[in-house]
FIKOLZA-1660 file (N, C-alpha, C; in steps of 0.1 Angstrom, whole numbers, plus 5000, padded with zeros to 4 digits):
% residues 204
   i   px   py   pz ch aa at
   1 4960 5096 4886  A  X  N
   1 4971 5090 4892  A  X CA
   1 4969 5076 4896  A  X  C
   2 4976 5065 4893  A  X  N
   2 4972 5050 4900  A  X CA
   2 4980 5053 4913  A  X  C
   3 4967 5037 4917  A  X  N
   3 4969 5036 4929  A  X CA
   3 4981 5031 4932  A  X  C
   4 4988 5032 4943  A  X  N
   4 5002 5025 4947  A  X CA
   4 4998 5016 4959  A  X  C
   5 5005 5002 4960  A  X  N
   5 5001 4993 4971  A  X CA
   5 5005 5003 4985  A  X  C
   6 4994 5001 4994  A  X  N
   6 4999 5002 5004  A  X CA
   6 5011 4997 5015  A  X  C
   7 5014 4986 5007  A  X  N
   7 5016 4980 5014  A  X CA
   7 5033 4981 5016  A  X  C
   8 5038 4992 5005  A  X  N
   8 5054 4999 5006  A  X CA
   8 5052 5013 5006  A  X  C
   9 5040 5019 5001  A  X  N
   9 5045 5034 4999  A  X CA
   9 5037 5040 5011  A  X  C
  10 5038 5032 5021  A  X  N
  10 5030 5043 5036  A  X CA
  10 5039 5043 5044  A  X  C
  11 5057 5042 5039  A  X  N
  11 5064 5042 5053  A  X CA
  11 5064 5053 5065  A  X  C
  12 5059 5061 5061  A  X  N
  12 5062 5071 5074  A  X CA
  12 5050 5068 5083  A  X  C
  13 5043 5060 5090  A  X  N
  13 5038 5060 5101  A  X CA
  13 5039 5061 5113  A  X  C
  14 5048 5071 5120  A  X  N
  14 5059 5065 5132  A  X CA
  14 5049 5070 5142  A  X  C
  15 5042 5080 5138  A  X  N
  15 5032 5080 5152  A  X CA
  15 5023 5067 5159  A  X  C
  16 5018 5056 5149  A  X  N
  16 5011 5052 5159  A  X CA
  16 5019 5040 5166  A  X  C
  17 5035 5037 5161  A  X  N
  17 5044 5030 5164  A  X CA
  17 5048 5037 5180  A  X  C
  18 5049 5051 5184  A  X  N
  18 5062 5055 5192  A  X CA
  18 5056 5055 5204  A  X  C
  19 5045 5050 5212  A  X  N
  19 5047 5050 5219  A  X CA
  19 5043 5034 5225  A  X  C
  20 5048 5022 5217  A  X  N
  20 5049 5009 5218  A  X CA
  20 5064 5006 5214  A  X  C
  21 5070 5014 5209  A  X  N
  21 5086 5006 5205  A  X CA
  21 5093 5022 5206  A  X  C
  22 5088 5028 5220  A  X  N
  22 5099 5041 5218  A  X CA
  22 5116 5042 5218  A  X  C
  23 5119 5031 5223  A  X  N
  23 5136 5025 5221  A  X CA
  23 5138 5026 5206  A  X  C
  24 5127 5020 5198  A  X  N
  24 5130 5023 5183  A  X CA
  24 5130 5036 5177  A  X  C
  25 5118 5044 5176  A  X  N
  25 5114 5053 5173  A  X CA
  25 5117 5066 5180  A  X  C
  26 5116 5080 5174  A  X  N
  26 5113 5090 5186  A  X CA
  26 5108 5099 5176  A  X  C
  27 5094 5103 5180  A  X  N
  27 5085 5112 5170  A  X CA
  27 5082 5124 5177  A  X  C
  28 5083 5137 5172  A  X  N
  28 5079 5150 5178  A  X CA
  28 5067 5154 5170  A  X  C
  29 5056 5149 5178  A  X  N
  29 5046 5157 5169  A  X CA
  29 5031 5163 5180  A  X  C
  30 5031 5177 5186  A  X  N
  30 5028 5181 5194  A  X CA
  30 5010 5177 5195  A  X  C
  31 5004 5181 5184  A  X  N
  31 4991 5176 5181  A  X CA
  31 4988 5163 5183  A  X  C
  32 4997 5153 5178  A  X  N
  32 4994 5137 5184  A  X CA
  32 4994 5137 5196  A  X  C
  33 5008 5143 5203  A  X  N
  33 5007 5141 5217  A  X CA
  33 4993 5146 5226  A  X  C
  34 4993 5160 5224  A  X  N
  34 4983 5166 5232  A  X CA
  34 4971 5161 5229  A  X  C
  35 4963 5157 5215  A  X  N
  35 4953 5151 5216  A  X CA
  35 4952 5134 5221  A  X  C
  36 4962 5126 5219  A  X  N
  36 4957 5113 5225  A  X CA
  36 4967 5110 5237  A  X  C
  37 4970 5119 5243  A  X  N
  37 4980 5115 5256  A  X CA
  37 4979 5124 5266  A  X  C
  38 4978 5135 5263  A  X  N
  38 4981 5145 5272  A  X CA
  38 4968 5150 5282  A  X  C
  39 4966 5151 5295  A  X  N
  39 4960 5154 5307  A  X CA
  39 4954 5161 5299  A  X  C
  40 4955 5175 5301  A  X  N
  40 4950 5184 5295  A  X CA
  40 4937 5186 5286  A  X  C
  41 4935 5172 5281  A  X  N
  41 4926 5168 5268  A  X CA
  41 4918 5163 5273  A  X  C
  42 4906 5170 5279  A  X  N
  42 4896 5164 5282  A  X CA
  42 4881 5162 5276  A  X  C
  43 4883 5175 5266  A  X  N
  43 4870 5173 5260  A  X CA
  43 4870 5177 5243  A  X  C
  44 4864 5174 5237  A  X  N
  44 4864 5179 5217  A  X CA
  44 4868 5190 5221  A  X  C
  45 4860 5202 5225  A  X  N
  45 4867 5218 5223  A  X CA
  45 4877 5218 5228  A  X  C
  46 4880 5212 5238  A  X  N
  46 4892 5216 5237  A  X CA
  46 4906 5209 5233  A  X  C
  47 4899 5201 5225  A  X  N
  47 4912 5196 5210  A  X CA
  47 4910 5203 5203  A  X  C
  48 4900 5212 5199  A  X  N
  48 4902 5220 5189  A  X CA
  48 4910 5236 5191  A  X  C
  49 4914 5236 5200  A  X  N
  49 4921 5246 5202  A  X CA
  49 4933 5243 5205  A  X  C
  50 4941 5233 5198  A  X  N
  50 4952 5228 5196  A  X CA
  50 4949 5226 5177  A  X  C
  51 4953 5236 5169  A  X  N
  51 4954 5237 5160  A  X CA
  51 4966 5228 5152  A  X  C
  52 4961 5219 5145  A  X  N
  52 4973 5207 5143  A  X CA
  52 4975 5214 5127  A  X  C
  53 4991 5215 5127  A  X  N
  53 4998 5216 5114  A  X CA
  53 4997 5211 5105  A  X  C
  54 5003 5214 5095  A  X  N
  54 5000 5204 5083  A  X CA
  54 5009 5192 5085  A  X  C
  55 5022 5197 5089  A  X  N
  55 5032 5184 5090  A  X CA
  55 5029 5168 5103  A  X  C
  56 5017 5176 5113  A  X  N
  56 5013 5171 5121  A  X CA
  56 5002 5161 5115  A  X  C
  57 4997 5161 5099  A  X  N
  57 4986 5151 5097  A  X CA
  57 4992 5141 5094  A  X  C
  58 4985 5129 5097  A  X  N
  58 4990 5118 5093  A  X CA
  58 4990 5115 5081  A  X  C
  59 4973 5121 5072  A  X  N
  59 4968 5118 5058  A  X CA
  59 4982 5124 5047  A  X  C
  60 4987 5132 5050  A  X  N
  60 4997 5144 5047  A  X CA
  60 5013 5138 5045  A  X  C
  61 5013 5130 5061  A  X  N
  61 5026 5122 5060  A  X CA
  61 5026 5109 5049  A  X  C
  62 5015 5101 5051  A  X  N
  62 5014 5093 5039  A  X CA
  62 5018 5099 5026  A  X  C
  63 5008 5106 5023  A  X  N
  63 5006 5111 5012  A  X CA
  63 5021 5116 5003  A  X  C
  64 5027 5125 5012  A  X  N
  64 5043 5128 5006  A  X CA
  64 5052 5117 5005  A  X  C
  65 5048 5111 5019  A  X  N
  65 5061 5099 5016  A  X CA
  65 5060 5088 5007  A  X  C
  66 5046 5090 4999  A  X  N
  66 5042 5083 4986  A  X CA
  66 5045 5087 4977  A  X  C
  67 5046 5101 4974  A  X  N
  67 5055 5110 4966  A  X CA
  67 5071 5102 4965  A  X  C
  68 5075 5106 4977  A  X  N
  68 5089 5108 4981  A  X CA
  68 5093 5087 4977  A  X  C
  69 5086 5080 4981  A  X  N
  69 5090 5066 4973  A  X CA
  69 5087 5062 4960  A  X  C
  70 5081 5074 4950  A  X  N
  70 5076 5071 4937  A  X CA
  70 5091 5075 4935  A  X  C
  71 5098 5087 4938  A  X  N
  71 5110 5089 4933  A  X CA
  71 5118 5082 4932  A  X  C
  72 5121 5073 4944  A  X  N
  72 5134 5062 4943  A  X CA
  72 5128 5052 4934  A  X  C
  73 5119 5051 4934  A  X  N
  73 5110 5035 4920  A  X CA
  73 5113 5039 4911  A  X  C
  74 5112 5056 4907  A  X  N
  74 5111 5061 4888  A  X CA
  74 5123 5052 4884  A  X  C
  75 5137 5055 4889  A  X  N
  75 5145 5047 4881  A  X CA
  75 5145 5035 4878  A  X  C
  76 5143 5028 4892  A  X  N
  76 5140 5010 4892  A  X CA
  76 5128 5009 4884  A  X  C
  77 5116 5014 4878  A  X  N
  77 5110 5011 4873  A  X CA
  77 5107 5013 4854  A  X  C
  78 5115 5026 4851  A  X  N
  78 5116 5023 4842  A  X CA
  78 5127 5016 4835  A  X  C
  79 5139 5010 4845  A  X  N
  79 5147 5001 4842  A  X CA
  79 5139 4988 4836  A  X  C
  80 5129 4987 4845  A  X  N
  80 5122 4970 4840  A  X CA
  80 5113 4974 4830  A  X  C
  81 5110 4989 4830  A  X  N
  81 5100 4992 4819  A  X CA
  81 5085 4989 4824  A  X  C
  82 5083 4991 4840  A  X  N
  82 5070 4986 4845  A  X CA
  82 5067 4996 4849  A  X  C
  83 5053 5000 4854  A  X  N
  83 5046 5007 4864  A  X CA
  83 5046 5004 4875  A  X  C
  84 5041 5013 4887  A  X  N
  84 5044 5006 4901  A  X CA
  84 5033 4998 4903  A  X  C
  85 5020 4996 4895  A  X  N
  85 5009 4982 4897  A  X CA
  85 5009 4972 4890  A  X  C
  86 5022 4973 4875  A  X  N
  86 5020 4962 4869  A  X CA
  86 5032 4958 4876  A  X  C
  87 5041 4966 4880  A  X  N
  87 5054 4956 4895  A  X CA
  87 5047 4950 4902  A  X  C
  88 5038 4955 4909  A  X  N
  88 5033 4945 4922  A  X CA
  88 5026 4929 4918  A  X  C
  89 5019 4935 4907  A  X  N
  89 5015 4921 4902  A  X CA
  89 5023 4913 4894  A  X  C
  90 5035 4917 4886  A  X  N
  90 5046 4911 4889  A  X CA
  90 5049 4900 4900  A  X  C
  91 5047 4904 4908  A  X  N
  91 5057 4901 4924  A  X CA
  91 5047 4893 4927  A  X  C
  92 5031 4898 4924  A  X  N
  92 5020 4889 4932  A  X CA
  92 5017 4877 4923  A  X  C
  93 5024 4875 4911  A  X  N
  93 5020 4862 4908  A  X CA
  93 5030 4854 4904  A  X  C
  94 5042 4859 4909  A  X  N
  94 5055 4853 4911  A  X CA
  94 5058 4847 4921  A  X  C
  95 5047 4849 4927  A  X  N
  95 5047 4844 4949  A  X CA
  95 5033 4836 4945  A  X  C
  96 5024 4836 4940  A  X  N
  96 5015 4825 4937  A  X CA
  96 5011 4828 4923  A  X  C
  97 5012 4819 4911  A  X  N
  97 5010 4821 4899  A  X CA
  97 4995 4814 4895  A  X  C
  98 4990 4819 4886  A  X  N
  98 4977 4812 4880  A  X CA
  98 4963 4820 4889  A  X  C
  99 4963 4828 4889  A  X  N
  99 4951 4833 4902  A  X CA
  99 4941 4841 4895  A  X  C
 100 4933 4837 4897  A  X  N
 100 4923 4846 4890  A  X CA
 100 4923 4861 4891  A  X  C
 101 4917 4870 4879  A  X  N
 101 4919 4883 4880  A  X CA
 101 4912 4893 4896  A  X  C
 102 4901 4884 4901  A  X  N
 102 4895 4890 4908  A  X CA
 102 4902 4890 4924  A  X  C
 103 4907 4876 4925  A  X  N
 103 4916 4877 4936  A  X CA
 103 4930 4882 4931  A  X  C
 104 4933 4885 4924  A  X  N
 104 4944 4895 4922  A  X CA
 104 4941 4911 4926  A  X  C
 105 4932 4915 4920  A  X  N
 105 4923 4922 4925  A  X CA
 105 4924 4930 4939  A  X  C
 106 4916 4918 4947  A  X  N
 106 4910 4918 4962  A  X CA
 106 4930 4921 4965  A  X  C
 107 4943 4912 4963  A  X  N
 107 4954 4910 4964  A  X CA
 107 4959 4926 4971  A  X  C
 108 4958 4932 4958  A  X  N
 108 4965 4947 4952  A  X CA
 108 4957 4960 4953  A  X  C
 109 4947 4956 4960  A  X  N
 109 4937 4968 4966  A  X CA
 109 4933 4974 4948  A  X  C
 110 4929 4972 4946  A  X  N
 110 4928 4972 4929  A  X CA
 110 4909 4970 4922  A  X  C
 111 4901 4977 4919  A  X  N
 111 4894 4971 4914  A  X CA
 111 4891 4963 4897  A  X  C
 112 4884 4954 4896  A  X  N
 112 4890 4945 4883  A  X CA
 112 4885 4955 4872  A  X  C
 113 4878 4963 4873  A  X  N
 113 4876 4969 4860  A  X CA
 113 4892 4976 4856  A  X  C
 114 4903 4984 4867  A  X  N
 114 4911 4983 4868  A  X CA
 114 4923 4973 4860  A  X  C
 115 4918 4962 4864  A  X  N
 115 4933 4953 4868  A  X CA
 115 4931 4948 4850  A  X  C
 116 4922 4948 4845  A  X  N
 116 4918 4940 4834  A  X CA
 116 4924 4950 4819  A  X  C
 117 4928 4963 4821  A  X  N
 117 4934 4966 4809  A  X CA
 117 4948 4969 4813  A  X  C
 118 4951 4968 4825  A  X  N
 118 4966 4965 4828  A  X CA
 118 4968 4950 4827  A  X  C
 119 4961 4937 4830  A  X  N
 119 4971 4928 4827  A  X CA
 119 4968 4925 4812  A  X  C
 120 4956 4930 4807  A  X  N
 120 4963 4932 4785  A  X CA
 120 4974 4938 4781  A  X  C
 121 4976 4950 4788  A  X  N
 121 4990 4952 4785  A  X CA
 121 5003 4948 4788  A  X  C
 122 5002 4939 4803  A  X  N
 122 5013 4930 4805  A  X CA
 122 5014 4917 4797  A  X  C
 123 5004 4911 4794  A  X  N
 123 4998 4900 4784  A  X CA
 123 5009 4905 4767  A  X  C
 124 5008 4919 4766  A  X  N
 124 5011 4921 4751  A  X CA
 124 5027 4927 4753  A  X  C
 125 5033 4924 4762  A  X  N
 125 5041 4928 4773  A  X CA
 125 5052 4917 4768  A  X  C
 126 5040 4906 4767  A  X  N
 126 5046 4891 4771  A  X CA
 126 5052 4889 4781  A  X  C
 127 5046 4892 4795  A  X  N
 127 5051 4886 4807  A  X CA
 127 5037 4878 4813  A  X  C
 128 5026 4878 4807  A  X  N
 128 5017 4870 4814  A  X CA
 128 5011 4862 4805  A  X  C
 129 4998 4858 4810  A  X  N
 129 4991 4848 4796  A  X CA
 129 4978 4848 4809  A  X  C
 130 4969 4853 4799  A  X  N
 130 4951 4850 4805  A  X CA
 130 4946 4841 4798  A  X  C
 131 4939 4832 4806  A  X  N
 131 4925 4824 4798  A  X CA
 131 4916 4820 4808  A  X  C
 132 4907 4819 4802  A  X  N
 132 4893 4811 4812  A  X CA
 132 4895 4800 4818  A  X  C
 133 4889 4802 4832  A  X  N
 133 4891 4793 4845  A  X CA
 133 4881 4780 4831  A  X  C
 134 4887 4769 4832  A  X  N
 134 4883 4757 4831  A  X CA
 134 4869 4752 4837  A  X  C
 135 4868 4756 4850  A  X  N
 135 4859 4750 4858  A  X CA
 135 4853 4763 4860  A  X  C
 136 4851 4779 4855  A  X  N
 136 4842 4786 4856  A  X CA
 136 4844 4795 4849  A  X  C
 137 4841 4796 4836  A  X  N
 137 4840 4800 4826  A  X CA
 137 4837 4817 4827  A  X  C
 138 4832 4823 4841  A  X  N
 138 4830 4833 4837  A  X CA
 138 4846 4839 4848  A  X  C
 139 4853 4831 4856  A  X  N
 139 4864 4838 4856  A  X CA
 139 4878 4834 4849  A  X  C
 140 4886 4848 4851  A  X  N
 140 4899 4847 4838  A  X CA
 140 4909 4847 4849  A  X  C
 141 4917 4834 4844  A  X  N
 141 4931 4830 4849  A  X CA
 141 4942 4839 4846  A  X  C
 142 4951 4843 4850  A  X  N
 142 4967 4852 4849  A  X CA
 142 4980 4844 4852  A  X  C
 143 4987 4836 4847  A  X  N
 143 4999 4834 4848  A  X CA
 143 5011 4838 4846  A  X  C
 144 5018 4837 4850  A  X  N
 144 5035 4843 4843  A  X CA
 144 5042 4836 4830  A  X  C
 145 5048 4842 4821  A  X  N
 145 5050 4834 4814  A  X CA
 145 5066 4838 4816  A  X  C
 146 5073 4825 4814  A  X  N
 146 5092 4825 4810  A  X CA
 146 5098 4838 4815  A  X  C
 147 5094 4847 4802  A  X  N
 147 5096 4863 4803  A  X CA
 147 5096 4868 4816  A  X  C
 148 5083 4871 4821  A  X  N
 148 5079 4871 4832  A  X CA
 148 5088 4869 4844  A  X  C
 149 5089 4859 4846  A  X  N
 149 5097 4848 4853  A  X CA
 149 5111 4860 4857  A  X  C
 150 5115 4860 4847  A  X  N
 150 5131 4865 4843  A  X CA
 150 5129 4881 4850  A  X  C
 151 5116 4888 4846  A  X  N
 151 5118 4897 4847  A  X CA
 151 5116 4901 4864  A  X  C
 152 5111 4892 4871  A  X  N
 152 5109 4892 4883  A  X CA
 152 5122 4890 4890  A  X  C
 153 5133 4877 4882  A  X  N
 153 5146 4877 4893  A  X CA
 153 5152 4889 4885  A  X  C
 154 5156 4896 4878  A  X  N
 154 5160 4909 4876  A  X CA
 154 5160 4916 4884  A  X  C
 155 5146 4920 4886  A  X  N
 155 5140 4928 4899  A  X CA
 155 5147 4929 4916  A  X  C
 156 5152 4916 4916  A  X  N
 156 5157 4913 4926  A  X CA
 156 5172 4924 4930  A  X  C
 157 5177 4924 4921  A  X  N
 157 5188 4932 4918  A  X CA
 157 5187 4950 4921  A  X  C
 158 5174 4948 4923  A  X  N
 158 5170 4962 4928  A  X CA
 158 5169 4965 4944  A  X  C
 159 5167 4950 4947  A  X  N
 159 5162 4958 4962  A  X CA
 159 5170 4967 4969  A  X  C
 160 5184 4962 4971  A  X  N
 160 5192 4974 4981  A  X CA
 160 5192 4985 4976  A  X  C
 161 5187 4991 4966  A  X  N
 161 5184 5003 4965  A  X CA
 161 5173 5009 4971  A  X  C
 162 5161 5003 4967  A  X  N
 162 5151 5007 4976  A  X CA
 162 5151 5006 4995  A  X  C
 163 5160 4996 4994  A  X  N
 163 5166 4995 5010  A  X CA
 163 5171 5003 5017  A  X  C
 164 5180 5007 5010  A  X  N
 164 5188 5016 5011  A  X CA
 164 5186 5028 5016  A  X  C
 165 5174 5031 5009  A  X  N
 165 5167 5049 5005  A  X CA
 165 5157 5050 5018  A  X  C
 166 5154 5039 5019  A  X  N
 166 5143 5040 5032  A  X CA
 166 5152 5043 5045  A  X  C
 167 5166 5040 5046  A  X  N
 167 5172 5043 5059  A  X CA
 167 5166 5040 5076  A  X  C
 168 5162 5025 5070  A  X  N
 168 5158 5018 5084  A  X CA
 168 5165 5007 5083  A  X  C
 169 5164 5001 5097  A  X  N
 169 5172 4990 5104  A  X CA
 169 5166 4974 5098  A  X  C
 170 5167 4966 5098  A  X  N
 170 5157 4950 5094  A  X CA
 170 5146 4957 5104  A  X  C
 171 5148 4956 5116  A  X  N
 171 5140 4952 5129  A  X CA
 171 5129 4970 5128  A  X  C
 172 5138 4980 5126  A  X  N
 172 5126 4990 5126  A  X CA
 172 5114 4991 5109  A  X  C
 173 5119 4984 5101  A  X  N
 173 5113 4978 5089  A  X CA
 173 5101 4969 5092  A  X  C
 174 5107 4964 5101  A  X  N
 174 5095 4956 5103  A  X CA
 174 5087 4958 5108  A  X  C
 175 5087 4966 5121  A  X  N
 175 5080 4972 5131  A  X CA
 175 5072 4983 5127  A  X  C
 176 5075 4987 5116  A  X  N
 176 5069 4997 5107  A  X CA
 176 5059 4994 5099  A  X  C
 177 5065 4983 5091  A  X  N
 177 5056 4978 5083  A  X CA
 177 5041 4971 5085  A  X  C
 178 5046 4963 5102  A  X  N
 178 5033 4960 5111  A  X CA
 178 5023 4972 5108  A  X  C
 179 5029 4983 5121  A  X  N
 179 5021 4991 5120  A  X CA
 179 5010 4999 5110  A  X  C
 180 5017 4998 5094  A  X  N
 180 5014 5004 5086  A  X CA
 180 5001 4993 5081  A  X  C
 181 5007 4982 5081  A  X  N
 181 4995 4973 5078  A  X CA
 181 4982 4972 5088  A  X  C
 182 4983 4973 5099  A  X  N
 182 4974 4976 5108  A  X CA
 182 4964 4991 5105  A  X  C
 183 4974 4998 5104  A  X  N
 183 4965 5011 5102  A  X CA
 183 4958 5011 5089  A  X  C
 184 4964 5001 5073  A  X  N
 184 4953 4998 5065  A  X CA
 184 4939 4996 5070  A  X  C
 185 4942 4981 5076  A  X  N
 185 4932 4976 5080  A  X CA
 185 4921 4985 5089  A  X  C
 186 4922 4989 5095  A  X  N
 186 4916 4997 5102  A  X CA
 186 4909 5009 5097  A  X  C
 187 4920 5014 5089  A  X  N
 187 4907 5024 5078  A  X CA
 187 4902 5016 5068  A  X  C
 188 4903 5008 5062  A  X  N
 188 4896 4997 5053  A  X CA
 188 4882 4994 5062  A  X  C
 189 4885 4987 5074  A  X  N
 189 4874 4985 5082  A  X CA
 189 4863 4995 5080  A  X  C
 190 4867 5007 5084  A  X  N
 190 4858 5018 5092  A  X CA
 190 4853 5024 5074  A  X  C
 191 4859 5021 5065  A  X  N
 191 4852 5031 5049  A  X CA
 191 4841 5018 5048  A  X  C
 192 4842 5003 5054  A  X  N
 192 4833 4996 5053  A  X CA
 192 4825 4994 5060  A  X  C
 193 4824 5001 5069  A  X  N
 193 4811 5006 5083  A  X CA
 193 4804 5014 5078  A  X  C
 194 4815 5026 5071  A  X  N
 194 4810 5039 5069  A  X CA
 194 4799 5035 5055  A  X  C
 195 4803 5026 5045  A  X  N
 195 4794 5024 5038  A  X CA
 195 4782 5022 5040  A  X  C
 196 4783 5013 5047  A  X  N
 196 4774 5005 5055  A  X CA
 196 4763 5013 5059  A  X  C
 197 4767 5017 5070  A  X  N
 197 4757 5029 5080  A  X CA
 197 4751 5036 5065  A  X  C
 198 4758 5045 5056  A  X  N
 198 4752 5053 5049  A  X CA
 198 4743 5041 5037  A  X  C
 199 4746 5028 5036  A  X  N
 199 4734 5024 5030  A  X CA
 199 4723 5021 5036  A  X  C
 200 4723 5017 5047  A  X  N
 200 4712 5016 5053  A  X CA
 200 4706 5030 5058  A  X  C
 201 4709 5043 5054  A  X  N
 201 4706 5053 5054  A  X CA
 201 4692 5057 5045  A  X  C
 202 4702 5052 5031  A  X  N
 202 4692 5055 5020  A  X CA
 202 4682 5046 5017  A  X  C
 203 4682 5036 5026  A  X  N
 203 4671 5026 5023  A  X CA
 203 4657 5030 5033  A  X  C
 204 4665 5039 5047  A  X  N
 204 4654 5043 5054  A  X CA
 204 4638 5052 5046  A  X  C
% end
């Protein structure tokens, strides 16, 4: 399964939103409550005797509502005839063109062994064009070509659909989106602690 950017298909995060913009939001989810708010919660055992649901995980709510926004894209996507990683890069080099594969990469949460037989087939696509960085030969440049170009304002013509289907406000979109990007970062962080700790494990 490819990866999908984080950075649209995590909308359901409302738990770590609702209780900073509860005027926006209103989340029923008994396990969030009682483990990080509620009196009651004073020690590990006895969070574990608050048996959390499945609908109660957060891993769970991502996860579907990544499902549930692959649906609204199948049409918009094979309208353009893209996948949802050669769209983003699409988008990401239509908002800065010419970037090397690797910070495209780093861009799209993407590793380049990854990114390098998808942008050959956008290349043979004819929406991009690679060649060697000039000034460092061992990295490869990505631009848009014409094609490209076209196929990105097309795209445009899609959005209220996807707008649409999410059934939020500008203002709770946004407030969403914060959150959602925050909570990347934060598990990004901690998989990079956690690496961490565990290499300096095996070096002990």
């Amino acid at each position: 399964m490819e990866r999908s950017g984080l950075l649209l298909i995590a909308i359901i995060i409302v738990a770590i939103t609702v209780h900073r913009v509860a005027a926006v939001f209103k989340y029923d989810n008994h396990y969030f409550d009682n483990y990080f708010w509620g009196d009651q919660m004073s020690t590990r055992s006895d969070a574990r005797k608050h048996t959390a649901k499945l609908g109660d995980f957060m891993c769970f709510a991502i996860y579907s509502t990544n499902l549930a926004y692959s649906r609204v894209y199948k049409p918009v996507l094979e309208e353009l005839g893209l996948t949802y990683p050669q769209y983003v890069t699409i988008i990401c080099l239509w908002e800065e063109d010419n970037q090397t594969v690797k910070h495209l990469s780093e861009k799209l949460f993407l590793e380049p062994s990854t990114m390098t037989p998808m942008l050959k087939r956008l290349e043979a696509m004819g929406y991009v064009h690679r060649e060697r960085d000039m000034e460092d030969e061992r990295s490869v440049r990505v631009s848009l070509t014409e094609a490209g170009r076209q196929l990105r304002e097309k795209a445009f013509d899609y959005r209220e659909v996807t707008a649409k289907a999410a059934g939020l406000s500008p203002e709770e979109f946004r407030v969403l989106q914060k959150a959602i990007v925050n909570l990347r970062t934060n598990l990004m962080n901690a998989a990079a602690v956690s690496n961490t700790e565990g290499n300096s494990r095996a070096q002990v």
